[in-house]
C-alpha positions in Angstrom: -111.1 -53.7 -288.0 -109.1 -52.2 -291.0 -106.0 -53.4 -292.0 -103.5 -51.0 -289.6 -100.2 -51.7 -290.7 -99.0 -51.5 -294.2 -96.5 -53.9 -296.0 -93.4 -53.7 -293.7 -95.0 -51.4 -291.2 -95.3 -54.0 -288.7 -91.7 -54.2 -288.4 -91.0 -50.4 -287.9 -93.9 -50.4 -285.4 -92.0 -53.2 -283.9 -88.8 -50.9 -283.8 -90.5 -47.8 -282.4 -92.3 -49.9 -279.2 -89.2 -51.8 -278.6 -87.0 -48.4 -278.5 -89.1 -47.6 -275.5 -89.2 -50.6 -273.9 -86.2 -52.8 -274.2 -85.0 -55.3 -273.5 -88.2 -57.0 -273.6 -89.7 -60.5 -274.8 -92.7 -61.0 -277.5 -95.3 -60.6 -275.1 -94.0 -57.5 -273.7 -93.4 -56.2 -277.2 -97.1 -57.7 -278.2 -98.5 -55.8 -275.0 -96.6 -52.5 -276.0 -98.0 -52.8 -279.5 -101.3 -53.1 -278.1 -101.2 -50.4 -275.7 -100.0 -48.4 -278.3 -103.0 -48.7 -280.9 -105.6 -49.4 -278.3 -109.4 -50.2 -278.7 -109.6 -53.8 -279.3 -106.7 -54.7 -281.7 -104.5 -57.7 -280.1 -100.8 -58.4 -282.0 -101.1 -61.9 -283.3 -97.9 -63.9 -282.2 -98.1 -65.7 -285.5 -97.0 -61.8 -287.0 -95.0 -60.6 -284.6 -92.6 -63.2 -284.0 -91.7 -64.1 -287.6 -91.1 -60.3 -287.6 -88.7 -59.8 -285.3 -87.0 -63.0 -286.6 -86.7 -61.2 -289.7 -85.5 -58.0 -287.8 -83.1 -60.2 -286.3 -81.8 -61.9 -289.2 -82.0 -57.9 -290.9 -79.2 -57.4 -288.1 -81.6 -55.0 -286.3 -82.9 -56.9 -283.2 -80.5 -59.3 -281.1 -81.8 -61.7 -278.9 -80.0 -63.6 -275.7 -82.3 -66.7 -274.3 -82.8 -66.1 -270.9 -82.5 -70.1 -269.9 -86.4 -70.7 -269.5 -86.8 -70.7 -273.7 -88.2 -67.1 -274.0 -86.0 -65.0 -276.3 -85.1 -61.1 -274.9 -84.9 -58.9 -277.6 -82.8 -55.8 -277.9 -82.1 -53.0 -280.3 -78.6 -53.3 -282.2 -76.8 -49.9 -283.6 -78.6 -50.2 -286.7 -81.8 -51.0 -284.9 -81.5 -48.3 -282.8 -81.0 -46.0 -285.7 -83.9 -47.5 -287.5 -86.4 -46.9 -284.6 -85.5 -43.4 -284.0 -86.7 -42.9 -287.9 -90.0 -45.2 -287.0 -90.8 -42.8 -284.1 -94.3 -42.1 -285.1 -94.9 -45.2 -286.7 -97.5 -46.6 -283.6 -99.3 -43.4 -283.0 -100.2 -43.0 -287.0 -101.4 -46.7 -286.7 -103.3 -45.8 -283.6 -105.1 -42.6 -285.6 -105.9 -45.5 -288.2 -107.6 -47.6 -286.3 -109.4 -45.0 -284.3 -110.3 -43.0 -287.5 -111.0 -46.4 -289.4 -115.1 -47.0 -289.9 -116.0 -50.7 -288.3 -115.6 -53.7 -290.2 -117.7 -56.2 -290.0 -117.4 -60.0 -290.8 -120.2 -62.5 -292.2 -118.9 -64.7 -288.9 -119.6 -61.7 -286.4 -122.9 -61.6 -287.9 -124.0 -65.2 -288.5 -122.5 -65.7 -284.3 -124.1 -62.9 -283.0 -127.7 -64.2 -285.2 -126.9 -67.7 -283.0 -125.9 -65.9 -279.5 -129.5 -64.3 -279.9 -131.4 -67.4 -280.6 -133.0 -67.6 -276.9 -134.3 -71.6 -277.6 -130.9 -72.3 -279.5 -130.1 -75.5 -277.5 -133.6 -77.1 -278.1 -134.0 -80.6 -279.5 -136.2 -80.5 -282.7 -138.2 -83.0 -283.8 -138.5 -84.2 -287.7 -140.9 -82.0 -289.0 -139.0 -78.7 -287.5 -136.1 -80.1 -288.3 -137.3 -80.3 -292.0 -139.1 -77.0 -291.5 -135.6 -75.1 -290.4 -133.2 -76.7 -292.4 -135.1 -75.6 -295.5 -135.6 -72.0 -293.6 -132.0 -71.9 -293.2 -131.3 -73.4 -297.0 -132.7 -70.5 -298.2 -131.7 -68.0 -296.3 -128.2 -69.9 -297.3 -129.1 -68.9 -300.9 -130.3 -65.1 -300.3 -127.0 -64.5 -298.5 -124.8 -66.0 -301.6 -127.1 -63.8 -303.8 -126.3 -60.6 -301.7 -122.8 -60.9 -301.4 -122.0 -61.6 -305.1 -124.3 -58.6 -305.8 -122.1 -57.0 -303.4 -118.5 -58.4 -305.0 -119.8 -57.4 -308.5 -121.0 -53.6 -307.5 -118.2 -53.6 -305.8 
């Protein structure tokens, strides 16, 4: 999938989907986001939560532990002003990634190649083993040729 947030977008996306829904913890904030942009997209904690540390330490979020460890997070003033300016911000990501064309990775193709293989699991013997490793060692090469090909049309 494309990129769907620009440089500091993820923090006003953060600001609009907790206007609607605080107070609310990272998952519930994650689980907004994702409702929000739909399709397949999933927040990655290891984003979001440095975010709203720095939305915190920005003096736009507060959070109160709620004695189990998890952090609630509300709006201050200033964050409350802020997301009524980032209204907008998750449905423009959501046209994004709608509107973006599919990406796809070398690892979605190589582990779909793999899924496919109906006698993956079988035990070879030495002379298959010979016979697909060298199979695979140049198929290794053809794919390093494409892909610079690719990175110098580019």
């Amino acid at each position: 999938m494309t990129r769907l947030f620009a440089r500091g977008e993820l923090k006003t996306a953060i600001l609009d989907a907790l206007g609607d829904i605080e107070p609310a913890n990272g998952y519930a904030i994650m689980q907004a986001l994702a409702d929000a942009i739909g399709g397949s997209w999933r927040p990655s904690p290891g984003a979001i939560y440095p975010a709203l540390l720095g939305l915190e330490d920005g003096g736009f979020v507060a959070s109160t532990d709620d004695g189990t460890g998890s952090l609630t997070y509300r709006l201050t003033d200033v964050g409350r002003r802020a997301s009524s300016r980032a209204e907008g911000t998750l449905s423009a990501a959501a046209d994004r990634a709608r509107t973006a064309p599919p990406s796809t990775t070398l690892a979605t193709l190589v582990d779909a190649f793999a899924a496919a293989a109906p006698d993956r699991g079988r035990k070879l013997g030495p002379k298959a083993t010979t016979a697909v490793t060298r199979l695979l060692d140049s198929t290794q090469t053809k794919r390093a040729t494409i892909l610079d090909k690719e990175t110098n049309d580019g």
